[in-house]
C-alpha positions in Angstrom: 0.0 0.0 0.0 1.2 3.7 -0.8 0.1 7.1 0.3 -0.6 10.0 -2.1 -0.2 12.2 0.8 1.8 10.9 3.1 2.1 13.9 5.3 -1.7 13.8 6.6 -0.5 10.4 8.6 0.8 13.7 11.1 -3.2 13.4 12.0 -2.1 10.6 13.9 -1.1 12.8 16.7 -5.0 13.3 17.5 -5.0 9.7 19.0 -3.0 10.0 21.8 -4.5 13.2 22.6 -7.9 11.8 22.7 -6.5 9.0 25.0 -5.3 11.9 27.3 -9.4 13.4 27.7 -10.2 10.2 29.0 -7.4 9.5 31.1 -7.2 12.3 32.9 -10.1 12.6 35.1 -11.5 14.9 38.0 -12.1 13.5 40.9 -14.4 15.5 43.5 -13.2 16.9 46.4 -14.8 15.9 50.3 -17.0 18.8 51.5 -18.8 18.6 55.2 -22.8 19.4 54.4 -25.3 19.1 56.7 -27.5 17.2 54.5 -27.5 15.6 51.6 -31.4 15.5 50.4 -30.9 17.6 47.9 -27.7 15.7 45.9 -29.3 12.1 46.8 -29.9 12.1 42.8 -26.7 14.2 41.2 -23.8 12.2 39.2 -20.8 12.5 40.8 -18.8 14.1 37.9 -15.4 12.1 36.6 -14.8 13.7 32.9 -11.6 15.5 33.7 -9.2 16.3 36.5 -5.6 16.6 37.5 -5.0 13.3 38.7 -4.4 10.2 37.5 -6.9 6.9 37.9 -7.0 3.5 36.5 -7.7 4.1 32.8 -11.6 3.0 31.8 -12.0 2.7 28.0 -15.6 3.0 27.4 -17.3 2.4 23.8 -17.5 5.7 22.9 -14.0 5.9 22.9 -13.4 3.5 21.0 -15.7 4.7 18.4 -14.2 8.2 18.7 -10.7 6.4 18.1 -11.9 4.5 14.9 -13.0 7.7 13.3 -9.9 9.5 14.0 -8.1 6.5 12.5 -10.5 6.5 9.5 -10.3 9.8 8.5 -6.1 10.4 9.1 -6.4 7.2 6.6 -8.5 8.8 4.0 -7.2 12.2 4.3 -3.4 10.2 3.5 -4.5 8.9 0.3 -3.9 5.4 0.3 -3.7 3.0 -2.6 -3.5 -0.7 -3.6 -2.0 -2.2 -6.1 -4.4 -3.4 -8.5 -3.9 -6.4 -11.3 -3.0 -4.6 -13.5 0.4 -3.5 -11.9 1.7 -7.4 -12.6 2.9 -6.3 -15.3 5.7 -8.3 -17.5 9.7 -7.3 -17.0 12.3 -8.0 -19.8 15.7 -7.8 -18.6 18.5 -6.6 -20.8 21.7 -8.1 -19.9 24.8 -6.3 -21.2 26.8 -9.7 -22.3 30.1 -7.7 -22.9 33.1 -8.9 -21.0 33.7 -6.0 -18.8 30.8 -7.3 -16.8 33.3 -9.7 -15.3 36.0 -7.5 -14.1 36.4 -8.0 -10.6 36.2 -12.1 -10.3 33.7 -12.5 -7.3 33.0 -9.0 -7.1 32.3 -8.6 -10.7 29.3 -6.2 -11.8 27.7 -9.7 -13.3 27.8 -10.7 -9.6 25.9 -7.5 -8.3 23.6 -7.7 -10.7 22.3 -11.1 -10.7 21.6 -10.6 -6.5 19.7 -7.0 -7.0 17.9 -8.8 -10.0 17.0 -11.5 -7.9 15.8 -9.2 -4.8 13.5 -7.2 -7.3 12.3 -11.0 -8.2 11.1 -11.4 -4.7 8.3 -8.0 -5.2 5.2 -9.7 -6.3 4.8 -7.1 -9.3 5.8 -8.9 -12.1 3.8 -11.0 -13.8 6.5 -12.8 -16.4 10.1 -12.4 -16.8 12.3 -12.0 -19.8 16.2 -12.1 -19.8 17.8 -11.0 -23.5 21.4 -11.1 -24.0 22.7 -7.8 -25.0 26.3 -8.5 -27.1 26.9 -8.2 -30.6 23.7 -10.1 -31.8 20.9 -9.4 -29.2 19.0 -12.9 -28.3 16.6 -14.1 -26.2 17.8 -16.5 -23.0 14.5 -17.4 -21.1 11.1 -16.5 -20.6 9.4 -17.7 -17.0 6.5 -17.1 -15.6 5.6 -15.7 -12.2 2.8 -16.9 -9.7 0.0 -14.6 -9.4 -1.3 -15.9 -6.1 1.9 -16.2 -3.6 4.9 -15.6 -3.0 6.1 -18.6 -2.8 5.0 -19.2 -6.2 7.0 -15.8 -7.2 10.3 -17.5 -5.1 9.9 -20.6 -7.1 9.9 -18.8 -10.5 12.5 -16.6 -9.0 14.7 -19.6 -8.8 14.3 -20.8 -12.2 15.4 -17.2 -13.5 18.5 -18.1 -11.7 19.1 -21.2 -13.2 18.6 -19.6 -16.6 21.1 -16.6 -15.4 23.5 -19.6 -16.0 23.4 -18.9 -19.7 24.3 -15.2 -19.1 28.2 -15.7 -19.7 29.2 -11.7 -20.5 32.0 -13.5 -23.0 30.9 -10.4 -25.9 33.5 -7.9 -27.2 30.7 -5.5 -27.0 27.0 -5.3 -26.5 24.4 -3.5 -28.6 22.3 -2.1 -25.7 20.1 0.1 -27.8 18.8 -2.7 -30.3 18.3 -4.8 -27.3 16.4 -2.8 -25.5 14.4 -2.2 -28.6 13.9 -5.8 -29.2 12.8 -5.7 -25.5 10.0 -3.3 -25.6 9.1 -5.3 -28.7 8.5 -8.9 -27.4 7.0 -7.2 -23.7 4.5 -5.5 -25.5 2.8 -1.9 -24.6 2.6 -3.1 -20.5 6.1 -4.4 -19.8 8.8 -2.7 -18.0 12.4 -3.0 -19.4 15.7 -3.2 -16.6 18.9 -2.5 -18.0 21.7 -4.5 -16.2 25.0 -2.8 -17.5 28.4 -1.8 -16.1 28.3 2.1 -17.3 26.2 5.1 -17.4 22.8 5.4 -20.1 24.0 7.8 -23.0 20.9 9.8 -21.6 18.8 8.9 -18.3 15.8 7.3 -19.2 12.6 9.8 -19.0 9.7 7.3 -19.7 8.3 5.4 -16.8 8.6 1.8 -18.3 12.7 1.7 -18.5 15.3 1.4 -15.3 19.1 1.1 -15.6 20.8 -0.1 -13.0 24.6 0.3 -13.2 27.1 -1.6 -11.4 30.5 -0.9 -12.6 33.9 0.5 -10.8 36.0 2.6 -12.9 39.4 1.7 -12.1 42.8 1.7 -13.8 43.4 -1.6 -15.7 46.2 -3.5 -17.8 45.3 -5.3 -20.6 45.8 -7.8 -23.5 44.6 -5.6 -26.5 46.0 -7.4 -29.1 48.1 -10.8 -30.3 49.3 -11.9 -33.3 51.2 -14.9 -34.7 52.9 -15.8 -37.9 55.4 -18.3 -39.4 58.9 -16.6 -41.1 57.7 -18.1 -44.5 61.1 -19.7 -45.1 60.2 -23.3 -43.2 62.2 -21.7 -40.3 62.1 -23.2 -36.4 60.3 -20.6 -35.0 57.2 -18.1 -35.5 56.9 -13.6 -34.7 54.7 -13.1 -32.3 53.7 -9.9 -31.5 51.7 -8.5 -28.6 49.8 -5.2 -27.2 49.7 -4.4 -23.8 47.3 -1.0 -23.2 47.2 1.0 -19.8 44.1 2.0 -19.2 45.2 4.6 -16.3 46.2 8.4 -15.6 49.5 7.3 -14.6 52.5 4.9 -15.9 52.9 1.5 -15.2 55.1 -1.0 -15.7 53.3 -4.7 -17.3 55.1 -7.7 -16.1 54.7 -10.2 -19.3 54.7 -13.8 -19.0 55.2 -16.1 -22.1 55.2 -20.1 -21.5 55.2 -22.6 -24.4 52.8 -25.5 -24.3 51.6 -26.6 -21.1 54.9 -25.2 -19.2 55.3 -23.0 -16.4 55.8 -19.4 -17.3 59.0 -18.0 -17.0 60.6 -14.8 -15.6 58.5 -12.0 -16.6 59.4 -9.0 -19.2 59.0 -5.4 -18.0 56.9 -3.1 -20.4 57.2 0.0 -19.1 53.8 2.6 -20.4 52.4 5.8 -20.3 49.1 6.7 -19.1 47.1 5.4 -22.2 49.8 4.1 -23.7 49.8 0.6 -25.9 53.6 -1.1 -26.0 54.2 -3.6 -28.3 56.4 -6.6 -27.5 57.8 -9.0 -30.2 58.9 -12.4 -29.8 59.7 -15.6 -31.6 58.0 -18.9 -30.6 58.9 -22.2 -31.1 57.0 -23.2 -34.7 54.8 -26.2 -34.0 53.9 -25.2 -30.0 51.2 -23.8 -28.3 51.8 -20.3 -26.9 50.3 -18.5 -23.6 51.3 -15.2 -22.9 49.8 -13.6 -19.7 49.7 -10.3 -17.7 51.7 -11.2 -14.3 49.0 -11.2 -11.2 45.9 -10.4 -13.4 43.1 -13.0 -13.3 40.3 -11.4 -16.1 40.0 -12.7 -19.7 41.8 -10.2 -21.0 44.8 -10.3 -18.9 46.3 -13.5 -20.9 46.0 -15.3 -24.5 46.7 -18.3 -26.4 48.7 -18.4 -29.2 48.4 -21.6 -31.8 50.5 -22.1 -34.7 49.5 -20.3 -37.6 49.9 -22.5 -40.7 50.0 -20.6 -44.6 47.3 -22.3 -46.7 48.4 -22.7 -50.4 46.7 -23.8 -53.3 48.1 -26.6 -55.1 47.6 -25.2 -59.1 49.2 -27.0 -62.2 48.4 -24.6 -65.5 48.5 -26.8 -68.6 48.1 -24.6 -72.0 49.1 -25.2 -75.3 49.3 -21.4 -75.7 52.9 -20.4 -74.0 51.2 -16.8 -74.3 48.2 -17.4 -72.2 50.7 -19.3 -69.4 52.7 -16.3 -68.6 49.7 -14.1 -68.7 47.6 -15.9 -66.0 50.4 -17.9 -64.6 51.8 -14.4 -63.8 48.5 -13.4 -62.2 48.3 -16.4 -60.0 51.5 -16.2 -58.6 50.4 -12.3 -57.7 47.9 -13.4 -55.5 50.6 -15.1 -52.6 47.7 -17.9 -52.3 49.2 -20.7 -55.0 52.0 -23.4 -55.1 52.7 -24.3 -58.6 52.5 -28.4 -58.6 51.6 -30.7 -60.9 51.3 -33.5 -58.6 48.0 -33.7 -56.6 47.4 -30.4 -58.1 44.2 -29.2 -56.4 43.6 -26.5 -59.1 44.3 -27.0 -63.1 43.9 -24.3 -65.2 44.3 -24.8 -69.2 42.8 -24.4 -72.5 42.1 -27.7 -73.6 38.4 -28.2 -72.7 39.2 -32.4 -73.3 41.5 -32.0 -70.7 40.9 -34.9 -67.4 40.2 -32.9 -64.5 41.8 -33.9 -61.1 41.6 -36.3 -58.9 39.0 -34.3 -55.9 40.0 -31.1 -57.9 38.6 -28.1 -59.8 39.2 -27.0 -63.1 38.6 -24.0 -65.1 39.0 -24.4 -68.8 40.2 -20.7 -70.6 38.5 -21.0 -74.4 38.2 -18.4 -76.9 36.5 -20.2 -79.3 36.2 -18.9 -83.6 34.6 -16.0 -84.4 35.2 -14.3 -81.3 34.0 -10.7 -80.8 34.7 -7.7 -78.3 31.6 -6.9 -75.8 31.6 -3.6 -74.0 28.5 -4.6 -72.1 26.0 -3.9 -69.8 27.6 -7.0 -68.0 25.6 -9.0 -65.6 27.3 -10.3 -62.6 25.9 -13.0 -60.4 26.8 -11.2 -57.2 26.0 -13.7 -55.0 29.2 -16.0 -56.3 32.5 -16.1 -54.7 34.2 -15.3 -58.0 32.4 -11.8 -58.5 33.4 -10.0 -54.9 35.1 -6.7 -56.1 34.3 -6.6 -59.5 33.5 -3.8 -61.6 33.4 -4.3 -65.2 32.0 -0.9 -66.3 34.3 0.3 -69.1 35.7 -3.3 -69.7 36.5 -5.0 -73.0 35.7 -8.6 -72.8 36.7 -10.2 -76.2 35.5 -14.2 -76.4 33.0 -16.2 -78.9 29.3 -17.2 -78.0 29.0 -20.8 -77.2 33.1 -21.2 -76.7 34.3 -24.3 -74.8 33.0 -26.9 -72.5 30.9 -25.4 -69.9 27.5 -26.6 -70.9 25.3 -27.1 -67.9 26.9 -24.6 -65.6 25.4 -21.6 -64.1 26.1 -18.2 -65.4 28.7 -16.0 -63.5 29.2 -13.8 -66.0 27.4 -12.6 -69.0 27.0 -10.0 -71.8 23.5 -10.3 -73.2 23.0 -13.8 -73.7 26.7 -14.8 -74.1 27.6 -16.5 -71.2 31.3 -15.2 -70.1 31.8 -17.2 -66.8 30.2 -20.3 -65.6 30.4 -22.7 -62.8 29.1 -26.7 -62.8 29.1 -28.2 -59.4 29.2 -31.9 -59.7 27.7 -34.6 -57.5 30.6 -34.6 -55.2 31.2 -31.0 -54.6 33.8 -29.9 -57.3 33.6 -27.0 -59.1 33.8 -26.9 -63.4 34.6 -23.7 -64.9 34.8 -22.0 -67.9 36.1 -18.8 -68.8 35.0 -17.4 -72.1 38.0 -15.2 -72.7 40.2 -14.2 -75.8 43.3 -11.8 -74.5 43.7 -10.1 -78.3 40.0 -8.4 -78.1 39.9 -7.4 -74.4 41.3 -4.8 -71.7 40.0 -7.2 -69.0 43.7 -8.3 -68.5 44.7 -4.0 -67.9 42.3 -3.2 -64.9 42.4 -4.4 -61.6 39.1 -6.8 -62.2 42.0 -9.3 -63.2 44.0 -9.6 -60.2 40.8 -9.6 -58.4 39.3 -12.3 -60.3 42.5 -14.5 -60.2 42.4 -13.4 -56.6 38.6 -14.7 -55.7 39.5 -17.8 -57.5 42.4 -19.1 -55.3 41.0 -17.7 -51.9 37.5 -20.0 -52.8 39.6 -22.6 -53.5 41.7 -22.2 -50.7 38.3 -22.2 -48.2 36.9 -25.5 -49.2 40.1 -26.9 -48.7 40.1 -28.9 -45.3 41.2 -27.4 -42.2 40.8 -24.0 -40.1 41.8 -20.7 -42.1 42.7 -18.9 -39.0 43.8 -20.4 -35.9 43.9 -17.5 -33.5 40.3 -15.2 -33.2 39.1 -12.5 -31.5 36.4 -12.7 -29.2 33.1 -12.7 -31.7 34.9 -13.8 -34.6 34.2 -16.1 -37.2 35.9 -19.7 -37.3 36.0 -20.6 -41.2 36.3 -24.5 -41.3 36.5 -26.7 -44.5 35.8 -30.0 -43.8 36.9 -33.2 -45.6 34.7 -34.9 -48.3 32.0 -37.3 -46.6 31.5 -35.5 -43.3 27.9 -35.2 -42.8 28.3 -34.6 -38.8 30.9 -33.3 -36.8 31.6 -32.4 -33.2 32.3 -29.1 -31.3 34.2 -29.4 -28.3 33.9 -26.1 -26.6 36.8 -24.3 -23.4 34.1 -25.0 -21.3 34.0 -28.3 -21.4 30.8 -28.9 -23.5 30.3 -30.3 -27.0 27.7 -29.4 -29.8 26.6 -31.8 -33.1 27.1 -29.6 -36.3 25.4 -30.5 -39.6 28.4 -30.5 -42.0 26.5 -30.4 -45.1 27.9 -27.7 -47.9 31.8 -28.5 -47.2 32.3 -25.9 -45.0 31.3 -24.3 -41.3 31.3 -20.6 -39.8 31.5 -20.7 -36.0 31.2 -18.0 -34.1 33.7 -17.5 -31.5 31.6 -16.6 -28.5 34.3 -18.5 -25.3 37.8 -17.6 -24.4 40.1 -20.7 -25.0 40.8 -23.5 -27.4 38.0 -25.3 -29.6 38.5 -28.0 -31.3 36.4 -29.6 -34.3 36.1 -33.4 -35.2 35.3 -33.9 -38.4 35.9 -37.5 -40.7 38.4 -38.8 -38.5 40.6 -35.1 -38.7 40.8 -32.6 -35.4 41.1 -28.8 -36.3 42.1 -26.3 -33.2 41.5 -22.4 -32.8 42.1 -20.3 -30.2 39.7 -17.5 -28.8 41.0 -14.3 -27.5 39.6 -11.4 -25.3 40.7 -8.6 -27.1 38.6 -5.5 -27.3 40.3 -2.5 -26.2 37.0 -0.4 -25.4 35.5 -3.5 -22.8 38.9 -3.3 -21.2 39.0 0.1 -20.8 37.5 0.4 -17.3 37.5 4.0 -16.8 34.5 4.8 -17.7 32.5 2.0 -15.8 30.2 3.6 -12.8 27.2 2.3 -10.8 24.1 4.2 -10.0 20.6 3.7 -11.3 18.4 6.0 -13.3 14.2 5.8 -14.2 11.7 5.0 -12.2 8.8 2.6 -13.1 6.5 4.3 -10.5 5.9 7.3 -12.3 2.6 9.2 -12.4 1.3 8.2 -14.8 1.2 4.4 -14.6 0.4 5.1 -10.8 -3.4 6.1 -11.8 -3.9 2.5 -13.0 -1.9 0.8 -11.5 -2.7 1.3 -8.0 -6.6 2.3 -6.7 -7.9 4.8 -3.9 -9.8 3.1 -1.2 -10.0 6.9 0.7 -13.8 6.6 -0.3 -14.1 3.2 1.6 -12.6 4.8 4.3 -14.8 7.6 4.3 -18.1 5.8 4.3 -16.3 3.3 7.8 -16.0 6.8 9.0 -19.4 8.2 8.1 -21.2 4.6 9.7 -19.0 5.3 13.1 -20.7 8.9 13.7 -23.6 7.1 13.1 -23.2 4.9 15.5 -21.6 7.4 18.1 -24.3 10.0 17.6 -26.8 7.0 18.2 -25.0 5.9 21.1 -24.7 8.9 23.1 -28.2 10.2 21.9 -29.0 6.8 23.7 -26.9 7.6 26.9 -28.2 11.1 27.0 -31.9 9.8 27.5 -31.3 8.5 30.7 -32.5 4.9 30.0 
């Protein structure tokens, strides 16, 4: 119950007041008379005095002290929540990992206990909890008893479970879409809670958002960045390079641990920084070994990182042409692209001019045919954009000289085209090869003089390259993606997460994108072959901490939800009040007779 005018409860005074008339009684005082014939018949009077006697409460009083209490308690304004303040709540959790600065006393920590004491308040009718990081989604959805509050503890402790799925492992978190998304799935009745580590960009003015804040700005160290690449010569050992940012007004000195494998870190390096300063520190690694580097004494994710061994991933190309012209013209344009090894043996690529030629053994081939009678097309080219081969092209103003119908691509789907002439195509057969054709006479174009060619060249290795099996990058950032080609045949495959859990992964399409949403090494089964990536915590603006604060802004009780949300029983009160002057005026009407 609330009070729109608390002050009047000051009426309250009155009571002990009245309690005062009737204790304090007169008592007569002894007077010699002669006779006492004529006050045989008088009442002795006992309504007031200056002494005290043993208190009597007659029933009048007791009426007069339930209409004082009656109307102090209209005149106060009191209200009750009605159903309609149950109303839902959709929490928006900020998932980024800043949240867990602090170990035990981590704002994650302080949140989850003030979100489960606002739990306990039988005002909410259903709860929602979203995860606010890079791609807002939805964690839970309970419902709350309507009747008790033991049926509101209950639910309360099935929120908690389901808080369990709140990790705050995001590089950053997308407040503002979640808290759209929020006021979208509560409807026009539910009230949003913002569970963050910093300040809103503006304090919230309508009544149906709260932010509660629960960070500590403090100076911090961090892991910001970490790199790792082999020498390209086949050498012993791999660069490494990492950044260390302090995130204070003053200098530091980081203390920087590096320990190959599973063994115990060394001495530690001194980096010495300036307040906001990022040092670099290079190192070589053993090729081959697992590397963790780590901020000496720090404990949060980004205070330490694991380094696996990066390995180059070439194409294996063989180019087979009659024309020696045509070789060194695209054999010049594949080598530019850093992406192909030029081997004829288990060549994964073959690229000629004879359209008879056998394709490889599990490999592609694209066939380059001019064909008789070509011609020059100046366009309007049409591009399948949606094909690996077509990213950055722009053939506006191009040349493309080549004959309609040229060499053996029949079936495939058009890439390219001019008109109806079919430039480009692609045939996928049965078992997930790729058949190309390139429609393409050097004499009668200018395709070869603009940057589309290095670009095309360029798309055709790095496809290649990505359906080849095997990670593409073994170190990631925290909400990265994991690009995996997977061998031939592997319809299922198996996640095994840092945590400790595993996930089944349809492997349908040759290929897998995994986001990177937990700090430490995954690893992916797949047809008998084990890849590895590691995860890394490095986002410079979560582990900048100086900026974190607690407090709480908005207030769901605002006027105007108050009208109907909560309902005046003052007339109720009034009407008790009007039936006990009734009922006193009866009752001393009835005294005052004399019967």
């Amino acid at each position: 119950m609330t009070f729109a005018w608390p002050w009047a409860l000051l009426g309250l005074l009155a009571l002990p007041a009245l309690a005062a008339i009737y204790w304090l009684r007169q008592r007569a005082r002894r007077r010699p008379v002669s006779s006492l014939l004529l006050w045989r018949d008088a009442p002795e009077s006992r309504t007031g005095g200056r002494t005290f006697e043993r208190f009597e409460a007659p029933p009048v009083f007791l009426l007069e002290l339930l209409i004082l209490l009656l109307l102090v308690g209209a005149a106060a304004g009191p209200r009750i929540p009605t159903r309609e303040s149950r109303r839902p709540l959709v929490v928006v959790l900020d998932d980024s990992f800043s949240m867990l600065a602090g170990g035990e006393s981590s704002p994650r920590a302080a949140a989850v206990a003030d979100l489960l004491r606002e739990l306990e308040k039988p005002r909410h009718s259903r709860v929602t909890l979203i995860a606010a990081g890079e791609h807002p989604q939805v964690l839970s959805e309970t419902g709350l008893s309507e009747t008790s509050l033991a049926g509101t503890a209950d639910a309360a402790g099935d929120v908690a479970a389901r808080l369990g799925d709140w990790r705050a492992m995001a590089p950053s978190s997308r407040l503002e879409e979640a808290i759209s998304l929020a006021f979208d799935l509560g409807g026009e009745r539910a009230r949003v809670l913002v569970l963050s580590d910093r300040a809103p960009p503006e304090p919230p003015t309508q009544g149906r958002l709260s932010w509660w804040a629960f960070g500590r700005a403090r100076p911090n160290l961090a892991l910001v960045g970490a790199v790792r690449a082999p020498d390209g010569q086949g050498g012993a050992s791999d660069g490494c390079l990492v950044e260390i940012a302090n995130y204070s007004a003053r200098a530091e000195i980081a203390r920087l641990k590096v320990a190959p494998g599973e063994a115990p870190a060394g001495e530690a390096t001194r980096v010495e920084l300036g307040p906001g300063e990022v040092g670099r520190f290079r190192f070589q690694a053993p090729a081959g070994e697992v590397v963790r580097v780590s901020l000496d004494g720090g404990s949060d994710l980004d205070d330490r990182a694991i380094l696996l061994p990066e390995r180059r991933r070439f194409v294996r190309v063989e180019l087979s042409f009659a024309d020696q012209k045509l070789r060194r013209l695209i054999g010049e344009a594949v080598d530019a692209t850093g992406l192909a090894l030029r081997s004829p043996r288990d060549a994964q690529l073959v690229i000629t001019d004879d359209a008879d030629a056998p394709a490889p053994a599990g490999g592609w081939r694209l066939v380059v045919a001019a064909g008789d009678g070509a011609v020059p097309y100046v366009g309007p080219f049409v591009l399948d954009r949606g094909h690996p081969l077509t990213s950055g092209l722009a053939l506006d103003g191009v040349i493309w000289g080549a004959a309609a119908g040229a060499g053996g691509g029949e079936g495939g789907a058009a890439v390219v085209t001019a008109g109806d002439v079919i430039l480009l195509d692609d045939r996928e057969t049965a078992d997930g090869r790729h058949r190309l054709t390139l429609r393409w006479l050097p004499e009668l174009s200018t395709l070869q003089r603009t940057p589309n060619w290095p670009i095309l060249w360029w798309n055709l290795l790095e496809w290649r390259a990505r359906s080849i099996p095997g990670v593409r990058a073994a170190n990631l950032r925290l909400g990265g993606l994991a690009d995996v080609g997977l061998r031939p045949g592997a319809e299922s495959v198996e996640l095994l997460l840092p945590d400790g859990s595993a996930r089944s992964l349809s492997g349908h399409g040759g290929r897998l994108e995994i986001r990177a949403d937990q700090v430490g090494i995954h690893q992916l089964r797949h047809a008998g072959r084990t890849d590895r990536w590691a995860v890394n915590a490095l986002a410079p603006a979560e582990s900048d901490l100086r900026r974190a604060q607690s407090g709480r802004w908005g207030d769901w009780e605002s006027a105007a939800s108050a009208r109907w949300e909560r309902r005046s029983i003052a007339w109720a009160l009034l009407l008790l009040a009007a039936a006990a002057l009734v009922a006193h005026l009866a009752w001393t009407s009835f005294r005052g007779s004399g019967r």
